[in-house]
C-alpha positions in Angstrom: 0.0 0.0 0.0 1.4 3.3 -0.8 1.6 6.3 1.7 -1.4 8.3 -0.5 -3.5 4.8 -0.3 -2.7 4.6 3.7 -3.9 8.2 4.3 -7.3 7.9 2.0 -8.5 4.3 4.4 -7.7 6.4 7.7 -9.8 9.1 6.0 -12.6 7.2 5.2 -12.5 5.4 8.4 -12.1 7.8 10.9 -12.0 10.9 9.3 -15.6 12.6 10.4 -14.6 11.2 13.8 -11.0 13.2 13.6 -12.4 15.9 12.6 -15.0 16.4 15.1 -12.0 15.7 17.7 -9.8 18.7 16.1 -6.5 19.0 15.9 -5.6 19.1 19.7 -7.1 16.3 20.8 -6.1 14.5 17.7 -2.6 15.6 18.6 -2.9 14.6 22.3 -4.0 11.1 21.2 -1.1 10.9 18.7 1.1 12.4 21.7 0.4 8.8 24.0 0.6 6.6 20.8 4.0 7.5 20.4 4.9 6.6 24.4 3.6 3.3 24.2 5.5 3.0 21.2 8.7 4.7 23.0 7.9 2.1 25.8 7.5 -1.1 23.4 11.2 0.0 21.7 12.5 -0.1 25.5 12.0 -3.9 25.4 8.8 -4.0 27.7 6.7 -5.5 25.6 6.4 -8.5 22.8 7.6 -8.3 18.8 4.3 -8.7 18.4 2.6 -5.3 20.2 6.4 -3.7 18.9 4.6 -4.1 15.6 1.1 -3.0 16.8 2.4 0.4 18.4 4.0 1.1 14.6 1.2 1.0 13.1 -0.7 2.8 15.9 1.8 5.5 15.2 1.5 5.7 12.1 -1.8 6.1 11.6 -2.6 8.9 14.4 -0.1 10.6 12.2 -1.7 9.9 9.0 -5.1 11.6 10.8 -3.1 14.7 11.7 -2.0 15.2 8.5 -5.0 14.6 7.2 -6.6 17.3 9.5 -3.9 20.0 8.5 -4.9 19.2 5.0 -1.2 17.3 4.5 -0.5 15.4 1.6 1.7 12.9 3.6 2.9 11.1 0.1 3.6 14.4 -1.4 5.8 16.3 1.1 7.5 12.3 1.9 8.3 12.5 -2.0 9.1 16.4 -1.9 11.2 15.9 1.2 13.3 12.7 1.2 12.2 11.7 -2.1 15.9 12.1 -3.0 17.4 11.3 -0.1 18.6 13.6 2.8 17.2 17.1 2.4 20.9 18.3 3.6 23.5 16.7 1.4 21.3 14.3 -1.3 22.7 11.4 0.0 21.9 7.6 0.1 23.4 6.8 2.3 23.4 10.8 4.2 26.8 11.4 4.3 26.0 14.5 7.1 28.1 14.5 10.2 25.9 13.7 13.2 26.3 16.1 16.2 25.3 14.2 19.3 21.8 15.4 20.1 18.9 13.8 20.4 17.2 16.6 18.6 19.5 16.3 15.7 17.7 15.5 12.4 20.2 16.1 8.9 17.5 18.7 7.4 
């Protein structure tokens, strides 16, 4: 399934529901998907619910996208489509400074 196909079955599925939520909530609710997912990477839980807690993820950030009017497929293309943003690389070839905020672009 392709990134455009992913966003169109959240949309149909839960879009009137996201929208009525709004944007806050919507982001609140994405906010705790990714701490069970940060818990599931520290080991706590099985490969299994690992897997579960991507695709959770994923799609409370599909709906947010969705609800910004985001074209997740498009700006994934426009962005990385080449690569890293910074230096067009595949592999990036950027040095990494040693944050945790650090992101090439």
């Amino acid at each position: 399934m392709h990134i455009a196909q992913f966003q169109k079955v959240i949309e149909e599925t839960y879009g009137a529901k996201d929208k009525k939520r709004g944007i806050e909530s919507t982001f609140l609710w994405f906010s705790e998907e990714v701490g069970e997912l940060a818990r599931a990477l520290n080991g706590r839980t099985s490969r299994e619910n690992l897997k579960l807690e991507f695709a959770d993820t994923l799609a409370w950030l599909t709906t947010l996208a969705s609800i910004a009017g985001v074209d997740l497929e498009e700006v994934a293309n426009e962005r990385y489509g080449k690569g890293c943003p910074r230096c067009l690389g595949i592999p990036c070839k950027c040095e990494e400074k040693r944050t945790l905020a650090y992101r090439c672009a």
